[in-house]
C-alpha positions as CSV (number, residue, x, y, z in Angstrom):
1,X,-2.5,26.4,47.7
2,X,0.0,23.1,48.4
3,X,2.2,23.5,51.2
4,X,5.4,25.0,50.0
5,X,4.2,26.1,46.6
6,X,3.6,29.7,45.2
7,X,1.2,30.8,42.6
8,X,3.1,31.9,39.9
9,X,0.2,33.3,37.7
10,X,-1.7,32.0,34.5
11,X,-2.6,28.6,36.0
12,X,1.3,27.7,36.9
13,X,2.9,27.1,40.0
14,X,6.3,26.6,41.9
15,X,7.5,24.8,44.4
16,X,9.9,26.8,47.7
17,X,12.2,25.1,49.5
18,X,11.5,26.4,53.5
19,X,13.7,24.8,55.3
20,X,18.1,24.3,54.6
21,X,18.5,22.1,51.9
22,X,21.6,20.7,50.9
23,X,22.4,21.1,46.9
24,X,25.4,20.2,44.6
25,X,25.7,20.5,41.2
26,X,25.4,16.9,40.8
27,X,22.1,16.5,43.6
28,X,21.1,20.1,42.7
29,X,17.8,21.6,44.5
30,X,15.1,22.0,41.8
31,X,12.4,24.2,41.5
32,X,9.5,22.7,39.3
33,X,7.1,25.2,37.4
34,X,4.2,23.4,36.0
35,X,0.6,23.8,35.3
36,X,-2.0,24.6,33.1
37,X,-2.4,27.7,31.1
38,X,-5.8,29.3,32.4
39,X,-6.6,33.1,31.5
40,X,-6.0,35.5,34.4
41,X,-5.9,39.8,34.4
42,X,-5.5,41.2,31.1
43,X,-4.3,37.3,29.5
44,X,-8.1,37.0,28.5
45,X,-9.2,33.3,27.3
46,X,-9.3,34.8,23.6
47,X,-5.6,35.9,23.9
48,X,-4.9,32.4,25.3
49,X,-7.1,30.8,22.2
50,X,-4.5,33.0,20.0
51,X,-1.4,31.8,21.6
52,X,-1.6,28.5,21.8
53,X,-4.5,26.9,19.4
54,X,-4.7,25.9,15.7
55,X,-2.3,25.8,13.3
56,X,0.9,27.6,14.1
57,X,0.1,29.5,16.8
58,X,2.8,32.1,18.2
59,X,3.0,31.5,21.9
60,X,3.2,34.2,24.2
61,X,5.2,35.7,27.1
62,X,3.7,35.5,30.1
63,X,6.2,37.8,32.1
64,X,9.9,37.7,33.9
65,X,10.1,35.6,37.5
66,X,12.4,35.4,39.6
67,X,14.5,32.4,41.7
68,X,15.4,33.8,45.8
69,X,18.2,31.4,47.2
70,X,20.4,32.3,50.1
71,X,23.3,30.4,51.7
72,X,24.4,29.3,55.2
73,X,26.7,32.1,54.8
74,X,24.4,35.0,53.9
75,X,25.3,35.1,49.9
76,X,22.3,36.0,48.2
77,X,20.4,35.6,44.8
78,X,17.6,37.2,44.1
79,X,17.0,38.1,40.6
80,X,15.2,41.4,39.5
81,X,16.1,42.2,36.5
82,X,14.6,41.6,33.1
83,X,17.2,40.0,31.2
84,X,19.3,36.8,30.9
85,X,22.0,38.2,32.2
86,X,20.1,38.3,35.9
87,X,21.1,35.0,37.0
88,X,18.6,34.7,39.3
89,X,15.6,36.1,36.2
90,X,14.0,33.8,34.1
91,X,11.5,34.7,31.1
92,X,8.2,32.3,31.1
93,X,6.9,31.7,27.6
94,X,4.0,30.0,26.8
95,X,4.4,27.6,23.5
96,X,2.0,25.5,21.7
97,X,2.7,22.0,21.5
98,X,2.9,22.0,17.8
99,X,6.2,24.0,18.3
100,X,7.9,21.2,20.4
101,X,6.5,18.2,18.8
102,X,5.9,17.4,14.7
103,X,4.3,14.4,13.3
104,X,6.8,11.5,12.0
105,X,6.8,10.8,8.3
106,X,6.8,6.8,8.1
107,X,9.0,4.5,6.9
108,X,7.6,3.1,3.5
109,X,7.4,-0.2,4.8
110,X,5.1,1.3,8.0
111,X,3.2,3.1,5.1
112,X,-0.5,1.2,4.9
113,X,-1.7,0.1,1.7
114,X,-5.1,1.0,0.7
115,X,-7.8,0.9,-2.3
116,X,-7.2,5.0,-3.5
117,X,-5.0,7.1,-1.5
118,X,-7.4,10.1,-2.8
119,X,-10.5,9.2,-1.1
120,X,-8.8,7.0,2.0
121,X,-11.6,4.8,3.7
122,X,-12.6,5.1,7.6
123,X,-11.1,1.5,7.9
124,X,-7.9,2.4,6.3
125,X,-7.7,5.9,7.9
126,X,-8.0,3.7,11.8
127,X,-4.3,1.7,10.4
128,X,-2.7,4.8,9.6
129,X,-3.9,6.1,13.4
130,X,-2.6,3.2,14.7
131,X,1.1,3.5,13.0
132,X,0.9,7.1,13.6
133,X,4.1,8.5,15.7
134,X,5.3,12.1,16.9
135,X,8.6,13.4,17.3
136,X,10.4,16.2,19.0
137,X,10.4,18.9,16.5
138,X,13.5,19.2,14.5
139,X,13.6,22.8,14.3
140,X,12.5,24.2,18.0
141,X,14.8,26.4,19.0
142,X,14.5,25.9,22.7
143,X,18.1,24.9,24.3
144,X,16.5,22.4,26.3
145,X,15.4,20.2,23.5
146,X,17.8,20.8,21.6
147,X,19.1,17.0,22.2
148,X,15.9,15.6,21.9
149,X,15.5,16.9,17.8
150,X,14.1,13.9,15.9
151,X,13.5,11.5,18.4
152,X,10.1,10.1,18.8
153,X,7.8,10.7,21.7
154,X,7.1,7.5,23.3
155,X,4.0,8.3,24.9
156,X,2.0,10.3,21.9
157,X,-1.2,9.5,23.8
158,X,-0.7,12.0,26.5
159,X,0.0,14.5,23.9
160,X,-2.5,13.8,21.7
161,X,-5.9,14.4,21.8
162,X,-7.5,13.9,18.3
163,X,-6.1,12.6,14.8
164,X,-8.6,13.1,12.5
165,X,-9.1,13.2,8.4
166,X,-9.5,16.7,6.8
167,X,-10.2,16.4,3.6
168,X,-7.0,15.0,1.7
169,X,-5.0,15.8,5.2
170,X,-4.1,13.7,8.4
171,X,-4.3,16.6,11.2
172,X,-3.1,15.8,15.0
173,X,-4.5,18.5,16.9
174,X,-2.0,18.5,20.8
175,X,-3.7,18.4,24.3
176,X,-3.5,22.1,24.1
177,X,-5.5,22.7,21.1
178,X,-2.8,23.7,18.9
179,X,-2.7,21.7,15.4
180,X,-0.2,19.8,13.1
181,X,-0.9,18.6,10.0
182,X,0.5,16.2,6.5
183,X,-1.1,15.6,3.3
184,X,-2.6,11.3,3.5
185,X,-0.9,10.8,0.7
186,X,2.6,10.9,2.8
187,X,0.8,7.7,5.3
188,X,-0.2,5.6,1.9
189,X,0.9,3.2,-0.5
190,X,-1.6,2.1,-3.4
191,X,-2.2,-1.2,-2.9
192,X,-1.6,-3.0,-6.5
193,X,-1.5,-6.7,-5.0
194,X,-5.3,-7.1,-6.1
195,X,-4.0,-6.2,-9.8
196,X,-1.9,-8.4,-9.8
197,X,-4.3,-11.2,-8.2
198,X,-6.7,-10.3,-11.1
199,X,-3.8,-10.6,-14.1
200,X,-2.6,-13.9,-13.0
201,X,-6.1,-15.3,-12.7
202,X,-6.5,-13.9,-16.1
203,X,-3.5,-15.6,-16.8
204,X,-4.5,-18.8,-15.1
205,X,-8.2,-19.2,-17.0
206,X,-6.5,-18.4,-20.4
207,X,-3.8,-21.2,-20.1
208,X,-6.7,-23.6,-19.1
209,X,-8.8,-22.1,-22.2
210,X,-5.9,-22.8,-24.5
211,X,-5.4,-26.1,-23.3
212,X,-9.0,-27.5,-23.9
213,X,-8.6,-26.0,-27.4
214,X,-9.8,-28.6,-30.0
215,X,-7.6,-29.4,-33.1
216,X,-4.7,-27.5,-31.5
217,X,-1.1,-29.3,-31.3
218,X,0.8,-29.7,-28.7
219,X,3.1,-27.4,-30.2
220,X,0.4,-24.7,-30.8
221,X,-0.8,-24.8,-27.2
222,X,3.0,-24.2,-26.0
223,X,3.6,-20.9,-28.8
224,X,0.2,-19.5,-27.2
225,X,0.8,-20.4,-23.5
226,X,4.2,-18.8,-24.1
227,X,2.7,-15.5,-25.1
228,X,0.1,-15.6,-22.0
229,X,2.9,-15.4,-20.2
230,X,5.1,-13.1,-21.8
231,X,2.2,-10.7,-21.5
232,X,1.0,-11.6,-17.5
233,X,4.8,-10.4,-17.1
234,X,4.5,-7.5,-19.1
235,X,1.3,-6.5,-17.4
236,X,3.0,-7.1,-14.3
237,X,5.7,-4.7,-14.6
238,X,3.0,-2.0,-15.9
239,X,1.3,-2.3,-12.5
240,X,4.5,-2.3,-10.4
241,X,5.6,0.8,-12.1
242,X,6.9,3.6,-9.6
243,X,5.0,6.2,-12.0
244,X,1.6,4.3,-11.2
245,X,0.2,6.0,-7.9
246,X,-3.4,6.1,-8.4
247,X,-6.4,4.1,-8.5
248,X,-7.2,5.1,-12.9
249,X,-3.4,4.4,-13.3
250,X,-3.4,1.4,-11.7
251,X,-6.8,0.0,-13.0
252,X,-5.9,1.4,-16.8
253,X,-2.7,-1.6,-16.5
254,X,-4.5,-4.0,-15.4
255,X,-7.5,-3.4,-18.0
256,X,-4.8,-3.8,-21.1
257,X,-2.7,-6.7,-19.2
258,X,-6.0,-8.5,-19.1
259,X,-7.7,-7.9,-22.8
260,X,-4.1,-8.5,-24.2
261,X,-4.4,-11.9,-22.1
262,X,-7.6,-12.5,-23.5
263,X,-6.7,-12.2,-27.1
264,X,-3.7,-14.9,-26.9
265,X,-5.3,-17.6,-28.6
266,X,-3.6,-20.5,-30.6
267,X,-3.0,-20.1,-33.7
268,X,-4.9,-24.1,-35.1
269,X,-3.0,-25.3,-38.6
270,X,-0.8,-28.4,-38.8
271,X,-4.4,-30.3,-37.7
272,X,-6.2,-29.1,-39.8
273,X,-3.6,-29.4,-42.9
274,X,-3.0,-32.7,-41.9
275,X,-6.8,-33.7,-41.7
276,X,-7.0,-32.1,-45.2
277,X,-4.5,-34.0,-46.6
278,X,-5.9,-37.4,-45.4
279,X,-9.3,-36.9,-46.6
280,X,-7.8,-36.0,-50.2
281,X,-5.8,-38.9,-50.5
282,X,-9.0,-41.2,-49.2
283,X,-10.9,-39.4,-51.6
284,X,-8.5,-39.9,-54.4
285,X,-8.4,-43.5,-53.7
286,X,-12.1,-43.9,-52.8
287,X,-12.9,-42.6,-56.8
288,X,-10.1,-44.9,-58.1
289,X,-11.4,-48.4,-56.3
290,X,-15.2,-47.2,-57.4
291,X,-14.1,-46.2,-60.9
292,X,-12.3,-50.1,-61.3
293,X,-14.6,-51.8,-63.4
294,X,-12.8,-55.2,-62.7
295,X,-13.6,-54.9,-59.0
296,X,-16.9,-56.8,-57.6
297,X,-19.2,-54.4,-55.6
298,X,-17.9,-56.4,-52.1
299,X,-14.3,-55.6,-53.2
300,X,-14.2,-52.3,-54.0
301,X,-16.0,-51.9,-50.3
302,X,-13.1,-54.6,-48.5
303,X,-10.6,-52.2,-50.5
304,X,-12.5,-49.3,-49.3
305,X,-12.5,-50.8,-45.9
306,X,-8.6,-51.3,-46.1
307,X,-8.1,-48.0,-47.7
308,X,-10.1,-46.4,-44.7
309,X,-8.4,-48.5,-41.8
310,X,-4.9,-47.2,-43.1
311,X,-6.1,-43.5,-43.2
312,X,-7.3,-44.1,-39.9
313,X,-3.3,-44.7,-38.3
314,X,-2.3,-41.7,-40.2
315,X,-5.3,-39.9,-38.5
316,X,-3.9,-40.8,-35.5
317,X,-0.4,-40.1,-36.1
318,X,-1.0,-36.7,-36.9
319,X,-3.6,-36.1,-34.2
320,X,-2.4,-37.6,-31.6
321,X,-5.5,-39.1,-30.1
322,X,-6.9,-42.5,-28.8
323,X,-7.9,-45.3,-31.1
324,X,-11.6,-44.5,-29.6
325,X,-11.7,-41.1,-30.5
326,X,-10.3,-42.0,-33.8
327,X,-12.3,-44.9,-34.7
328,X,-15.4,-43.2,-33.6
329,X,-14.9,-40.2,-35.4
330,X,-14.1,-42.3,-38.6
331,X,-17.2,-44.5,-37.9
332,X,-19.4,-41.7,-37.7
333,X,-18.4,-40.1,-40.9
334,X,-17.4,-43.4,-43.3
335,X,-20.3,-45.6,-41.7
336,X,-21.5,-46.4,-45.3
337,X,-18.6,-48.0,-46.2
338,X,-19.0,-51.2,-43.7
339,X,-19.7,-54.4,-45.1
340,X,-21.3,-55.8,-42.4
């Protein structure tokens, strides 16, 4: 045993005071009792076990001691009784750490974001240990914490000796063995940002789809582009929904943002109407100059010629394209019309 210390039973101690020390009430004299709980007598490591492991253990009273002081002038304490109202008695119990401390529900912003907050990876499950923080229990009843309620413990580490995953809860289990636990699902956001990646890429290769679209006016490009958007936005908003919290719910919105993507495609007729028309009127002409039985065979084809070249600037009115585009798709299809 340390010089001026007494063993106090169960593993604790107390330190004595042997020579005249001078105390006031704001330098008082203190007498520390500390230790470790170790079984002793009739307190059998199985009673221990009980009192202060798992989940919610009970504690125990380990007995009544008693403080001895005396003065320079011969006053006396020296409890013996068994109540509080012995000034100089004191009742030791023995508490389980998951009485004085409780584990802090986060902040949603310290909340980590994972894949499926019902089957939380290893990787994610090491962030959430990292965040993880204790506080002093808000509903101890001991005096002497009273002040403390809600405040976090700064250095968790010493308290702490495991945080593990059990099943779909995060379980902190004290230096003492005793055991506090929350459902994951409190430490967890889903993470919808790679939903919302996947609909705007959707989004992104759909727009660059419609633009390649052959025959399509400007116009029709814009009316389809349009609706891309107006359903990236609405698929959007489907994944953001508060009411989306798992992984099927999450992957069912983006599965219908994307196919409704997919199916916005333009909607091709003012080209086509137009091309329709030209080729009737060339026809109608082409049948009239080769019907003209006052026409020479190199006429009617110089008129055919003429007929053609004008066709070709309304081609390109309506179409919109280059005179090479143009001229090539006309010389590819009216090629027996040259004269040359």
């Amino acid at each position: 045993m340390e010089t001026n210390k007494i063993n106090t039973q169960y593993g604790f101690t107390a330190n004595t005071f042997s020579a005249e020390t001078t105390a006031s009430e704001d330098s008082p004299a203190v007498i520390t009792y500390s230790g470790t709980p170790a079984p002793e007598g009739n307190f059998t490591l199985d009673k221990l076990k009980a009192a202060t492991k798992g989940e919610n253990p009970a504690g125990v009273a380990l007995g009544w001691r008693y403080v001895r002081a005396t003065d320079a002038d011969g006053g006396e304490i020296a409890g013996v009784g068994t109540s509080a109202a012995d000034i100089g008695a004191f009742r030791v119990m023995l508490k389980p750490q998951t009485q004085k401390y409780d584990i802090q529900s986060p902040a949603d912003a310290d909340k980590v974001a994972v894949t499926d907050p019902s089957a939380v990876t290893d990787d994610e499950f090491n962030k959430i240990k990292e965040k993880l923080k204790i506080e002093y229990s808000k509903t101890n009843p001991d005096k002497n914490l009273e002040a403390k309620r809600g405040q976090e413990v700064a250095e968790k580490d010493e308290r702490i000796d495991t945080i593990t995953k059990v099943g779909t809860d995060l379980v902190v289990t004290y230096k003492d063995g005793s055991v506090d636990k929350k459902p994951l699902s409190e430490f967890v956001n889903l993470n919808k940002q790679p939903a919302i990646d996947a609909v705007n890429k959707a989004a992104e290769d759909k727009i660059d789809e419609i633009n390649k679209t052959p025959n399509a006016t400007d116009e029709e490009k814009a009316a389809a582009i349009a609706k891309v958007n107006a359903d990236k936005e609405k698929a959007v908003a489907a994944i953001n929904n508060a009411n989306v919290t798992t992984k099927a719910e999450l992957d069912k919105a983006k599965e219908a943002g994307s196919t409704a993507i997919a199916a916005d495609n333009p909607v091709v007729t003012k080209k086509d109407s137009a091309k329709a028309d030209v080729e009737a009127a060339r026809k109608a002409k082409a049948d009239a100059i080769t019907a003209d039985k006052n026409l020479s065979q190199a006429k009617k084809k110089m008129q055919l010629l003429l007929k053609l070249t004008k066709q070709l600037k309304m081609q390109q009115k309506s179409n919109r394209c280059s005179d090479d585009r143009c001229s090539r798709r006309y010389s590819e299809k009216y090629w027996n019309y040259r004269i040359w």
